[in-house]
C-alpha positions, 0 to 999 in steps of 0.5 A: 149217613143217617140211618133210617129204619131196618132196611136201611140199618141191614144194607149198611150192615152189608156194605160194611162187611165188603169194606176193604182195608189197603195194607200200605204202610201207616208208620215207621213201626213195624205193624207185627209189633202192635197190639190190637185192642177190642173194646165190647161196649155194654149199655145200661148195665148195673155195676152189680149186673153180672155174675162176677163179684165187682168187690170180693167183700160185697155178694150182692155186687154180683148177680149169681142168676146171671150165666156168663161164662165167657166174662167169668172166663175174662176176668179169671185170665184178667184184671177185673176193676173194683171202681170203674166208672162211666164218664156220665150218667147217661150213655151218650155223654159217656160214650164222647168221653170214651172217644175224645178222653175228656168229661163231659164237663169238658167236652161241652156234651152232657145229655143227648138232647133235641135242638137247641135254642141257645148256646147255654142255657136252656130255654124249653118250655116245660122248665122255665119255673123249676128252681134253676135255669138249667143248661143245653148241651153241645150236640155233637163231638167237637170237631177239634177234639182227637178221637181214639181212630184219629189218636191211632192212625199215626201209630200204624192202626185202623179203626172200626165201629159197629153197634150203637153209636148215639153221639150224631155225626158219621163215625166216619169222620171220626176216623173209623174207617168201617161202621154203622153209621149214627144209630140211636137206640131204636135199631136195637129194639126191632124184634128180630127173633134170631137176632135179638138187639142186633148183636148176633149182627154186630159180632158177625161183621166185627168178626168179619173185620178181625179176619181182614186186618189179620189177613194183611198183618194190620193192627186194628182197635175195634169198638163192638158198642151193643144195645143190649143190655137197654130197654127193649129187652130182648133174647133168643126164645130159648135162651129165655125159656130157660130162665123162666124155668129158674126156682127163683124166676118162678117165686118171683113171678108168683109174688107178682101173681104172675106167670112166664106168660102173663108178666109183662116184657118190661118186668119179665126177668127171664128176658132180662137175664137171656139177653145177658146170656146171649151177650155173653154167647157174643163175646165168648164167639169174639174171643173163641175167633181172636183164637182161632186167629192166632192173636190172643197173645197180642190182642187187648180185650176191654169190658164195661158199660156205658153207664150205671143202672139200677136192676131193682126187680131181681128177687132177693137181690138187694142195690149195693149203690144208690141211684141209677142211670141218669144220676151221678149217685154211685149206681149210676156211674160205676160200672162193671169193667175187666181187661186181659191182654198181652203182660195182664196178671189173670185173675187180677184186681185193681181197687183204684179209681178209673174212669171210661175217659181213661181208655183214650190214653191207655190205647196209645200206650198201648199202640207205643204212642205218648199220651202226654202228647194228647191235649186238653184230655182228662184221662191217665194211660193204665198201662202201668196198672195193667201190667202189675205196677202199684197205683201211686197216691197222686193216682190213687187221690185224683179227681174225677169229675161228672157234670150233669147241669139239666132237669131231664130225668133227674136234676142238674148236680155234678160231683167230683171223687177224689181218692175215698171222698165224694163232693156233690152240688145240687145246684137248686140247693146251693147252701146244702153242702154235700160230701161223703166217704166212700171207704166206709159208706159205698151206700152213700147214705151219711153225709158227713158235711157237717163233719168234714166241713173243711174238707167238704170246702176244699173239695167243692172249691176244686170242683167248681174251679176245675169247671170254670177251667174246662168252661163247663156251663152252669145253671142259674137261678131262675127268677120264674121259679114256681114252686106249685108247677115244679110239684106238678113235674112227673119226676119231682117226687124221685127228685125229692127222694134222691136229692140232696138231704142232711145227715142220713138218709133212710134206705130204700126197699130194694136196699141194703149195704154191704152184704157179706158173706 
């Protein structure tokens, strides 16, 4: 069912908090004994977007501003994750990889696109002379593919979905048997003052469900996917009030010549910053009612995002990581991530590479499930991880793979990091090779191909041997190529800032690495 408009989106909303879950038996396991996993799903948030220090070493990959206590209080009783990653640039490929275990070079779903004209390459107008011929994307999630309710269901759960969904489709016949329907991003940009991107709402029925499932001894995964932190910011008048008040709100609206009243929505920081905080109000009210419910001790709790960002307007805050959103550079793809559950060390750390496409096979860990049962899936169950055990090096060395063959935004380029090494191909300049070591430089600001030249081959030789594997579609030369209409593109000149380059490339202003204290 396809949602249009306020009404619409608030009467589902209603009908999914009447839903009513039958408490016959779904496995031969006793439901008591299974844990119930929650998974707050963030949008648009920078690695360096909270208040929590992602890398102890690192200041400036937190946002010290920023109040969230309840996610502090998480990753104090937790495990925060040093290099987490989104299964994409971009969150609606991220969130398939979320669903079905797989990147998105597998999936066949790298962006969220209008129609399509073919089934590989893609034929609109305004790229036919850019340097390639970029490729389409599937547009919905495979029907073949075994999503995390579907994974589930036999193992004695039942699942529910509420907040952005983004992928087309009906959650529904994804397995979820309570949801939203298929919301894009306009439902979280409707201005309601007391109910700022909805999630005043989105909490409220996910609470309403924990409540029912508790009531009949039925184990539950939960998905709260909220619009905030995207674009059409939004908070809670007073929450904002608050912020515009900060010394450090004030000097940055004077350095811009303007005031908590003039400065525009899309640079007011305030906004920015309430809506952090309200978030996290709405994550501390899921946790305060796992609580009261009683099953702290038997609930999992996930938070992380669907994507990177780049946060460059935050006065004296400098970019740890280059890129942002739509940009498989490290800003956009890591993310903030931290976990606590049943057997979860508190205040723990895990510095080894993990990826959102990770989350599938864990949950069946989790559930007393196998996922080496799982087919044609890219993740690796953290069970193990989460409960104290090392990472050992075939874990810490593999690969992880992100695939973005289009010209929208940014341009097509894919990578692949393996332990501390990062191959990249920019498929309009095939003959620049590009690899660099993320041990020494997270910045990624020394390619050292021509160092490593070796094993920059070995690398890029797995990459593309890994997406012909997978059938990923790959661009093509375009014999159309002009370059004159290329320059005239409105993104050419960040392409040509944060494509591919030689040696090192010079830092940006809103730059700096490594900044210690």
């Amino acid at each position: 069912m396809r949602i249009k408009g306020c009404v619409s989106f608030l009467w589902l909303l209603f009908a999914c908090s009447i839903v009513r879950v039958q408490a016959g038996p779904l496995s031969s396991v006793p439901k008591t004994l299974k844990p119930n996993i929650v998974l707050i799903f963030v949008d648009d948030w920078a690695w360096n977007g909270t208040p929590i220090r992602m890398d102890n070493k690192m200041a400036n990959s937190a946002m010290p501003v920023l109040q969230m206590p309840n996610l502090e209080r998480l990753a104090h009783d937790g495990m925060r994750f040093s290099n987490a990653y989104a299964g994409a640039p971009q969150c609606s490929p991220s969130r398939v990889c979320v669903q079905t275990g797989k990147s998105s070079a597998r999936s066949g779903f790298t962006v969220y696109m209008n129609a399509r004209g073919s089934d590989y390459y893609d034929q609109s107008k305004a790229y036919s002379q850019f340097p390639v011929v970029p490729c389409v994307s599937d547009m919905t999630i495979h029907e073949e593919a075994v999503t995390i309710p579907e994974a589930l269901k036999p193992l004695g759960y039942v699942s529910a979905h509420f907040g952005k969904w983004h992928m087309r489709g009906d959650p529904g016949d994804e397995g979820y048997i309570a949801h939203n329907g298929d919301l894009d991003n306009k439902p979280g940009n409707q201005k309601i003052p007391d109910d700022p991107k909805l999630m005043f709402s989105i909490t409220r029925f996910s609470i309403e469900f924990m409540e029912k499932q508790v009531q009949v001894k039925q184990p539950f995964y939960l998905q709260i996917s909220h619009f905030a932190m995207h674009e059409g910011r939004e908070c809670l008048p007073e929450t904002r009030k608050k912020y515009a008040q900060h010394p450090a709100l004030q000097a940055y609206y004077k350095s811009i010549n303007k005031t908590a009243k003039t400065i525009k929505a899309r640079q007011d920081l305030a906004t920015w910053l309430g809506m952090g905080e309200d978030l996290d109000g709405r994550i501390g009210a899921v946790m305060q009612k796992i609580e009261d419910l009683g099953i702290q001790e038997n609930t999992y709790v996930i938070v992380t995002s669907d994507n990177g960002y780049r946060h460059k307007f935050f006065p004296g805050q400098k970019q740890p990581l280059h890129g942002a959103k739509w940009w498989v550079w490290q800003g956009g793809l890591r993310v903030p991530m931290v976990v606590t559950g049943p057997g979860i060390r508190p205040g723990s750390q895990c510095a080894a590479n993990v990826v959102n496409y990770d989350f599938l096979p864990t949950f069946v860990s989790w559930a007393g499930g196998d996922p080496a049962q799982l087919k044609d899936v890219d993740g690796i169950s953290l069970a193990g991880i989460l409960q104290g055990q090392t990472p050992d090096k075939a874990f810490n060395n593999r690969s992880l793979y992100f695939h973005y063959p289009h010209y929208r935004t940014s341009m097509p380029h894919s990578t692949m990091v393996a332990g501390t090494w990062k191959v990249m191909h920019f498929y309009d300049q095939p003959e620049l090779p590009m690899l660099f070591h993320l041990a020494t430089d997270q910045g990624e600001v020394k390619n050292v191909a021509s160092k490593y030249p070796e094993k920059h081959k070995a690398l890029h030789s797995e990459m593309m041997k890994y997406f012909e594997k997978v059938g990923a579609r790959l661009p093509k030369k375009n014999p159309n190529y002009h370059p004159a209409v290329y320059k005239k593109a409105k993104e050419y000149e960040q392409r040509m800032v944060w494509g591919p380059f030689e040696g090192q490339r010079p830092l940006e202003e809103d730059e700096i690495l490594n900044l210690r204290q």
